[in-house]
PAVEXTI-589649 format. One record per residue (C-alpha): x, y, z; residue in one letter. Coordinates in steps of 0.2 Angstrom, whole numbers, padded with zeros to 4 digits, always signed. Example, Ala and Ser with C-alpha at 12.3 -4.5 7.8 and 13.67 -1.06 7.14 Angstrom:
2
+0062-0022+0039a;+0068-0005+0036s;
END
This chain:
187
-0027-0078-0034x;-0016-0076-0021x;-0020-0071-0001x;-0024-0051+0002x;-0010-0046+0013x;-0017-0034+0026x;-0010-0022+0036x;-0023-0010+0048x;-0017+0005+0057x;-0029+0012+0071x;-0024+0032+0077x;-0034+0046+0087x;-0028+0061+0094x;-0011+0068+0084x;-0014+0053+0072x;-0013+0066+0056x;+0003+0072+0061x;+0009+0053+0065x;+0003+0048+0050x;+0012+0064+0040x;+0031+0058+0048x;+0027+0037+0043x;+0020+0038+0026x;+0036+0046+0016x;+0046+0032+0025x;+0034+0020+0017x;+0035+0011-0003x;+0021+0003-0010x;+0016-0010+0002x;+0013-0029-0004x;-0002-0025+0006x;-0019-0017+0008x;-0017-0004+0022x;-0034-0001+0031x;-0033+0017+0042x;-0046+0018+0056x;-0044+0038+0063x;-0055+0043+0073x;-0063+0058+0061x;-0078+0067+0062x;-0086+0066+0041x;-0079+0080+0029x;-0064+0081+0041x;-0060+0065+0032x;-0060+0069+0014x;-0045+0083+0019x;-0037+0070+0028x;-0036+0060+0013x;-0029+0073+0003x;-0015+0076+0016x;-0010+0060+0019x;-0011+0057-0004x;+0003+0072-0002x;+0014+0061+0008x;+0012+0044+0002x;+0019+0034-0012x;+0003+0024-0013x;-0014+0030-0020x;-0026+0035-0005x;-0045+0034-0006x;-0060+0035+0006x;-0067+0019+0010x;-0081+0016+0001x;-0093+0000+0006x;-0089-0013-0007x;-0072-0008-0012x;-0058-0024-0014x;-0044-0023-0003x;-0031-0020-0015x;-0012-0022-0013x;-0002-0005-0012x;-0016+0005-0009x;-0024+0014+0006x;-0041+0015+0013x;-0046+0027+0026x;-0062+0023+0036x;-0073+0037+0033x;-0081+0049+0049x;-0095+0042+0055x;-0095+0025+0050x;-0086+0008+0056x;-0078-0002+0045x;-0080-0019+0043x;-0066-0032+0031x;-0075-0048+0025x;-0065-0060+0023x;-0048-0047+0025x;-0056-0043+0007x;-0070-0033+0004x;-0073-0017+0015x;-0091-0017+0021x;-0096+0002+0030x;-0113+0004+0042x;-0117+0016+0054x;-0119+0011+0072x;-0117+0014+0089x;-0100+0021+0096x;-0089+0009+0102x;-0079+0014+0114x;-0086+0030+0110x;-0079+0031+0095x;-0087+0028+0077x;-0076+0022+0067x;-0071+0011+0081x;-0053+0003+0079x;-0058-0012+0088x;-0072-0015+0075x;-0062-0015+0061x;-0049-0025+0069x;-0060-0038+0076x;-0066-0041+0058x;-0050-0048+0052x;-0051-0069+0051x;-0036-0079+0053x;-0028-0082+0034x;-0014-0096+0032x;-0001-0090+0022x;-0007-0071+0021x;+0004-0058+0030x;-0006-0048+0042x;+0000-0032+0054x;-0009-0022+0066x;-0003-0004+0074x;-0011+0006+0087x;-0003+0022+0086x;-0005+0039+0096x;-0024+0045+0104x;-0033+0045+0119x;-0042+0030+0127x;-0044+0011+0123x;-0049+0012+0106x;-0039-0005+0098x;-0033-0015+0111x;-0047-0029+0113x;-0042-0027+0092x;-0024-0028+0092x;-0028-0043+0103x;-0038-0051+0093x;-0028-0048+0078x;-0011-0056+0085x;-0023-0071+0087x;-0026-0071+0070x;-0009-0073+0067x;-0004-0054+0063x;+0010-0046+0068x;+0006-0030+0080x;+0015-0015+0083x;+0012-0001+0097x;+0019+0017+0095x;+0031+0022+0108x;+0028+0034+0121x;+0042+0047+0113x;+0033+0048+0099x;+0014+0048+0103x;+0004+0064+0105x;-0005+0055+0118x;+0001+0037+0124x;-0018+0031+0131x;-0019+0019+0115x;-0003+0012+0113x;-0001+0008+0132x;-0019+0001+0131x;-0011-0009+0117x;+0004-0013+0127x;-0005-0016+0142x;-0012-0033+0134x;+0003-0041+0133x;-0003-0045+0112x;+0013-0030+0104x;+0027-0040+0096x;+0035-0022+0095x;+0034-0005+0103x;+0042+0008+0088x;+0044+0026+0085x;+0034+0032+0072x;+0050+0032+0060x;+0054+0013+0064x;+0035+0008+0062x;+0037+0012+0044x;+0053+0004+0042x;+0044-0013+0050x;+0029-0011+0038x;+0042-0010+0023x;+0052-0025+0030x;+0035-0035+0032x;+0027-0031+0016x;+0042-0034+0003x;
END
């Protein structure tokens, strides 16, 4: 079987409207892509629907269980963090905020492990705060590819210049050439 590649997208405040310009860029990825939004619940099941309209992939609520499968996009549900095992399986649980936020970005990013020979991308895009940078961090550990949004494009530019601010963002992108990145990693 070969290696999940894994690609986890962390957004707050004008992440919606972020998310609406990158995903009719985007093909099917040779990935799983992971969304953590910061969403409230039943807010997220519109969310889904939105961003369905815009994608060539299939889009679904993560559900606690579900295989990470290539060419298909999970969006963390409100309320929830989510957890990967093993960059595999999704795992959901209620819990404190983090960074007071739940979903936390930084949750879901610090569960990725290191993979040989998977390809891995994190992206902070636009919303307030901190949310994702100790993640992103952790994720170029692992060996993944990170990506910031540009301060042009973000609604609010608190995340990705947290991100930045790490010194762990291989590129800093418009929303357009973040999907056009994503395309070019995941072939």
């Amino acid at each position: 079987m070969p290696l999940p590649n894994l690609a986890v997208i962390g957004a707050s405040t004008g992440g919606l409207k972020v998310f609406e310009s990158l995903f009719p860029r985007l093909p099917v990825l040779n990935a799983g892509v992971v969304i953590v939004q910061h969403i409230v619940p039943l807010v997220d099941r519109s969310f889904v629907a939105s961003l369905q309209r815009a994608s060539a992939m299939p889009v679904a609520l993560a559900r606690d269980g579900d295989a990470i499968r290539h060419g298909t996009v999970y969006l963390a549900p409100g309320a929830l963090h989510l957890h990967l095992v093993a960059n595999q399986t999704i795992r959901l649980a209620a819990g404190e905020k983090v960074n007071s936020v739940c979903p936390s970005i930084d949750v879901a990013m610090k569960s990725v492990i290191p993979k040989p020979g998977a390809r891995m991308a994190g992206v902070i895009l636009t919303g307030m705060g901190h949310d994702g940078a100790d993640g992103i961090a952790h994720m170029k550990r692992c060996g993944a590819v990170t990506i910031a949004q540009d301060r042009a494009t973000s609604v609010i530019y608190g995340m990705p210049k947290a991100a930045q601010a790490t010194g762990m963002i291989d590129f800093v992108l418009s929303a357009e050439r973040i999907a056009d990145k994503l395309a070019e990693l995941f072939k």
